[in-house]
N, C-alpha and C positions, 0 to 999 in steps of 0.2 A: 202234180200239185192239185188240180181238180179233184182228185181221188181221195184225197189225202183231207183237203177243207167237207168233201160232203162227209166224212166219215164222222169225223170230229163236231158238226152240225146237223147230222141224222139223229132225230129225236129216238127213231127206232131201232138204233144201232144192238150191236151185241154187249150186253152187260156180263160179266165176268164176279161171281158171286164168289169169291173167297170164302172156306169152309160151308161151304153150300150144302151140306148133310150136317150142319150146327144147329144150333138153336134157336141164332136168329137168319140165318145162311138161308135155312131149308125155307124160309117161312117167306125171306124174299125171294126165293126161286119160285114159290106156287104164287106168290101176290103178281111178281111181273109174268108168267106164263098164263095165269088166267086174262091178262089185259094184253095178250098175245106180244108180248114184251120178248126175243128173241133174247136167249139168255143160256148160260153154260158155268156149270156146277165145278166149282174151284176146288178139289180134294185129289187124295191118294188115289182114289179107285175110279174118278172122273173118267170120260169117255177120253178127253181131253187130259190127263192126270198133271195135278199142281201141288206142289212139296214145299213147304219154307226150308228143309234142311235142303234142299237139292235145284240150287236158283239153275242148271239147267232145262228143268220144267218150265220157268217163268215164262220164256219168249212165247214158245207154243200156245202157252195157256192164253197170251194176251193178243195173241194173231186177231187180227179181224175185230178186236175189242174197243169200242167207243167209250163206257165207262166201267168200274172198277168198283163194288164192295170190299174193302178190307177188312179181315178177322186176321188179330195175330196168334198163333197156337203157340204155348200153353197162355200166356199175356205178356201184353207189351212192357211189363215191367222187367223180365226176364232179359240176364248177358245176351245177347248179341241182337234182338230186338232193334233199336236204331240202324244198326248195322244193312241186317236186313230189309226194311222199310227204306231206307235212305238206297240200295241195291233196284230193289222192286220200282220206286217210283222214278228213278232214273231211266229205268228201263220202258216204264208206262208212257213217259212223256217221249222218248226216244220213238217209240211204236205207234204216236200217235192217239194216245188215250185223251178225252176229252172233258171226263169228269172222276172225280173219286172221293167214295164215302170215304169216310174212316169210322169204327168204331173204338171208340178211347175210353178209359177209365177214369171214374172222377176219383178224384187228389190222388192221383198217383204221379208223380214227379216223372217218373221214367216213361210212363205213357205220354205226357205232355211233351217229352223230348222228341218221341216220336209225332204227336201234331206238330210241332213244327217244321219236321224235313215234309211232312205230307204238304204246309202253308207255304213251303218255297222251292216247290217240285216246279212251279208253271203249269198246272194244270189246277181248274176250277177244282177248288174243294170243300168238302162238308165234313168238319167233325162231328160226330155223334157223342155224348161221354156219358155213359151208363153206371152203374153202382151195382148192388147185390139184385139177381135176379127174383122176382116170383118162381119161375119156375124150376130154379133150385129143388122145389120143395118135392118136384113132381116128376123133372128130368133130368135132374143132375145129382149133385155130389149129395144134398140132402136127405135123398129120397129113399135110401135104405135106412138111416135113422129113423124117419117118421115110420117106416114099415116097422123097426123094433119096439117101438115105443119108448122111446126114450131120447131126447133131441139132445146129445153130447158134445155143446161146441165153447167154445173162447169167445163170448159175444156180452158178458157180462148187463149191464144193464144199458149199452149203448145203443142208440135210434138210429131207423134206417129206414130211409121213402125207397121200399120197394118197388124196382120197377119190372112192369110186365114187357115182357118180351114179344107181343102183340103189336106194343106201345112203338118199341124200338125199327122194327120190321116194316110198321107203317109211314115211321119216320124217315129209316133210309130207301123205303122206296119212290116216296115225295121227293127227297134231294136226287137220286139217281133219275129220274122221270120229267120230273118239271123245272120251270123256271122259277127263278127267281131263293133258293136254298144255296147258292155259291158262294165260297168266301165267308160262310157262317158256320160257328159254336152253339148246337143245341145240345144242353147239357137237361137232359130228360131224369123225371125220378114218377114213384107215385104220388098221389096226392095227401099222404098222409106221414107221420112219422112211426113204427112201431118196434119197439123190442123187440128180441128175438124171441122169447116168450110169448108174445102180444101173438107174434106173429103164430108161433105152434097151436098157441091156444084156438086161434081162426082156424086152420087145418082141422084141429081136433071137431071143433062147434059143424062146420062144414059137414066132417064128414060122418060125425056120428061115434067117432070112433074115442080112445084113450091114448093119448100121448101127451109127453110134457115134455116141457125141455128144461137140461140141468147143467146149468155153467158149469164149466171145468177151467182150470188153469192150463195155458197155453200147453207146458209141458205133458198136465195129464192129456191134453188134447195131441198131442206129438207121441205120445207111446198108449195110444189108441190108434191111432194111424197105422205106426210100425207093426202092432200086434194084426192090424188086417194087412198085412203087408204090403201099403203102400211106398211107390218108392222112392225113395231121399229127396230126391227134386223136388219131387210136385208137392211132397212133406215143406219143404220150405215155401214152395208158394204158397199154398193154404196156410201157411203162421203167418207169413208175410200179410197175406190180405184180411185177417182176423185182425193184425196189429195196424192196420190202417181201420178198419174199421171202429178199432176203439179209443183210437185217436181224438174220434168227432168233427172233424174238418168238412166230413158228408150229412154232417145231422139237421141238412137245411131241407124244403122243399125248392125245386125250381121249376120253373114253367117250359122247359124244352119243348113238349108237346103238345102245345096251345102254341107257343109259337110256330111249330113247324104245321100243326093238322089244323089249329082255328077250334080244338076239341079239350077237353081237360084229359086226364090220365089216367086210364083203368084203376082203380082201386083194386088193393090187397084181397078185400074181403069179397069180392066179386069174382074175383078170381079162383078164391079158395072155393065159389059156391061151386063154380062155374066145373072145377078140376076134379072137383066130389063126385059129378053127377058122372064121370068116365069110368068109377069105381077102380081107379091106382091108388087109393089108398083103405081102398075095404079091408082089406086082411091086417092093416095096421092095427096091433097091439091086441088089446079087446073091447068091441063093440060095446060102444055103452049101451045100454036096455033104455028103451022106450016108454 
């Protein structure tokens, strides 16, 4: 029993970073490692290796583990999702876990279903609920569009508070580290609203470079996909999260990150200066002339 209460109560316990080689994963493994925060990389290839398809892994991964970031692969809007989150945190609290982030989606119904098995695990929790990334533009699915010059998405004239993934990383390191973030919904965006245009054209301004971007219709945007051979699945998720996004149910600002840091929320356009100056997107399209 002694063993069991200091673990659960060791502020310096082992945190257990789910997709810890992700985008916001990796970013909380170097935040808690530089404040010598004992921590262990939740993926396939982990020294320790953690699988969603394979809840074999799970026990081992959470030996020894005090608190818990959560990423679900590919998103929690996905069949079997609750499934496994409701699996996983049975098993956290079973082992003795004593805190757990969540990372959630905003307005996504299926995500939310998953906050709540996380809200009546018995174990302190923090959801996180994020929207479209910045860094889409820079490390993700974006990032070979802007390289062609030509931004080809389903996003028509709909707004979106960009949020930076700096943002997010600082936030679930504050709920996994400190007190007083338990039992709380910080529903994080950037501080402004822009089109998805709005957005490219910052990229473009940024970096010096020519790109634009050019709505297509969902469909066009679904055999533009199949033509670079992505495949079927993940082809539905990406409609899926285009057709939430032009919904507009997200076209708000919220303060997540003022509540959680006491700070406002990296801006778009700072970001974009910020991503210019590493040259990932020099080669994009052609340079405009000075």
């Amino acid at each position: 029993m002694q063993n069991k209460l200091q673990k659960q109560t060791d502020p310096q316990g082992l945190t257990l970073v789910i997709g810890g080689t992700g985008k916001t994963g990796r970013r909380i493994v170097d935040r808690l490692a530089a404040h010598g925060r004992p921590v262990r990389v939740g993926s396939r290839s982990g020294e320790v290796p953690f699988d969603w398809d394979r809840p074999e892994t799970w026990s081992p991964a959470l030996d020894g583990v005090s608190a818990v970031y959560v990423t679900y692969a590919p998103d929690l809007s996905v069949p079997g999702a609750p499934e496994a989150i409701e699996g996983f945190t049975t098993l956290a609290k079973q082992t003795g876990v004593a805190r757990i982030v969540l990372l959630s989606g905003r307005g996504e119904v299926e995500a939310q279903r998953c906050e709540v098995i996380v809200q009546r695990s018995g174990i302190d929790w923090t959801v996180v609920r994020a929207g479209w990334f910045n860094q889409n533009f820079n490390e993700g699915a974006f990032l070979d569009l802007v390289r062609s010059g030509v931004v080809r998405l389903p996003a028509g004239e709909a707004v979106e508070p960009f949020v930076d993934v700096d943002d997010i990383a600082d936030v679930a390191v504050a709920a996994l580290t400190e007190a007083g973030h338990a039992n709380r919904v910080y529903e994080v965006t950037g501080p402004r609203l822009m089109t998805m245009a709005e957005a490219v054209e910052a990229v473009a301004q940024a970096a010096g470079v020519s790109v634009k971007y050019q709505p297509v219709t969902m469909d066009e945007f679904r055999a533009d996909l199949a033509e670079h051979g992505v495949p079927e699945d993940y082809i539905g998720l990406l409609t899926y999260l285009f057709g939430e996004m032009l919904h507009g149910h997200n076209a708000f600002v919220a303060d997540g990150v003022r509540q959680a840091l006491g700070r406002g929320a990296r801006d778009f356009v700072d970001y974009a200066a910020a991503t210019a100056r590493t040259g990932v997107w020099a080669e994009t399209g052609k340079a405009v002339a000075s």
